[in-house]
C-alpha angles and dihedrals in degrees: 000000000000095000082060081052090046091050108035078056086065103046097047091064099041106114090046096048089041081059098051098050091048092044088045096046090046092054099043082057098053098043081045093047091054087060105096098051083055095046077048102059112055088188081083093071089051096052097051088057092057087058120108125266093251096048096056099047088045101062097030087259101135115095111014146060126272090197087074125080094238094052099047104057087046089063101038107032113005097050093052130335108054083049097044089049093050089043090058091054099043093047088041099044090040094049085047096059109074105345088054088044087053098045084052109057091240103095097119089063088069088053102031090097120085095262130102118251099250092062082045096062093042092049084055090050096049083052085045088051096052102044083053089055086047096062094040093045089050084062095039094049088048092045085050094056109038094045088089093039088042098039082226095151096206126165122248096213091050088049100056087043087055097050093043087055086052097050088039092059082039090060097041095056089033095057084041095060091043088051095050088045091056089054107045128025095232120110087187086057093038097058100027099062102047079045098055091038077054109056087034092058089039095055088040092052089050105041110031092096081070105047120048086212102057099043096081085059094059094088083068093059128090104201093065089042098071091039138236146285084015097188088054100042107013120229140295108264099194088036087055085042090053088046095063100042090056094050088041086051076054109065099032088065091046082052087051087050108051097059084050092070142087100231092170095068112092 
């Protein structure tokens, strides 16, 4: 019964999913479609030298061209904005699960099937987890198909690895937000703290090249973790590893939690 958990999961959440790949597919074709007046225009390179440090490092910037394709969705998708789209999902989707349920009043319908809560909750997070490749695999399939139109050159293998370290960050704060779910019945906590973890670890992972105090903590951040610039270098295979063990930690103690509550009392 936890594959009927797993998929009314799903289904519950079809229209809006639906949405979010369109919406993240739309907006991967038209930062890819501005591509070749950037390859066109080498000044772009120069202006992005005369940034600040920390806005470089921020936003994957140091050590590499803009004018190529590789460089340029870096910049403009893979350093912030692909994974902030897919973070708002997975936080979003993973708070939903059981916080938003019990907010609701309708907590009983996720355990109303024969199957103990702790399958329950994996059985969300399964659901979590696929909304998450979903998103991913909607960029991935537009960046496939516009390389040859764009002339964007990109590598397949670098590609794949990109999107991996974006679903794998999806998975990590959407877990988080499931597993916080599971252990207060606050969908403001339960999204809010994966959100601001996220934006913390984020910033640290950016910025701890700049700052001699913060660069002990950039083994805590994911985002560093999986690496950086990952259609120019590729990822981080033991960082993305790490990742998920971390997410998958996660939810198993979300799925500890929750048969530790009273979820009888008002």
């Amino acid at each position: 019964m936890a594959v009927e958990v797993f998929r009314r999961g799903l289904v519950d959440h079809r229209r809006a999913l639906i949405a979010w790949c369109v919406g993240i597919a739309a907006y991967v074709a038209l930062i890819a479609a501005i591509f070749p007046s950037v390859e066109s225009s080498p000044e772009f390179d120069r202006l992005v030298e005369s940034y600040p440090d920390a806005l470089k490092a921020l936003f994957g910037l140091e050590g590499g061209s803009i004018t190529t394709g590789a460089g340029y969705l870096d910049v403009e998708l893979f350093s912030f904005m692909l994974p902030l789209l897919v973070l708002v999902l997975a936080i979003g989707s993973g708070a939903r699960a059981l916080a938003g349920e019990e907010d609701a009043g309708r907590l009983e319908l996720p355990f109303s099937y024969p199957v103990r809560r702790n399958a329950a909750v994996l059985a969300k997070g399964a659901a979590v987890a696929v909304e998450v490749l979903a998103a991913c695999a909607a960029a991935g399939v537009v960046l496939t198909l516009l390389d040859p139109l764009l002339g964007l050159e990109l590598s397949a293998s670098h590609l794949f690895q990109a999107l991996v370290t974006v679903a794998a960050l999806g998975v990590l704060f959407g877990w988080s937000a499931l597993a916080l779910g599971a252990a207060v019945p606050s969908r403001a906590v339960a999204t809010g703290v994966p959100a601001g973890v996220a934006a913390a670890t984020y910033l640290v992972g950016g910025l701890h090249s700049l700052a001699d105090w913060l660069d002990p903590f950039r083994y805590l951040s994911p985002f560093w973790l999986v690496g950086t610039a990952p259609l120019r270098n590729g990822a981080s295979a033991l960082g993305v590893i790490a990742v998920l063990l971390f997410a998958a930690s996660a939810l198993l103690v979300g799925a500890w939690l929750i048969e530790r509550r009273d979820l009888e009392s008002p």
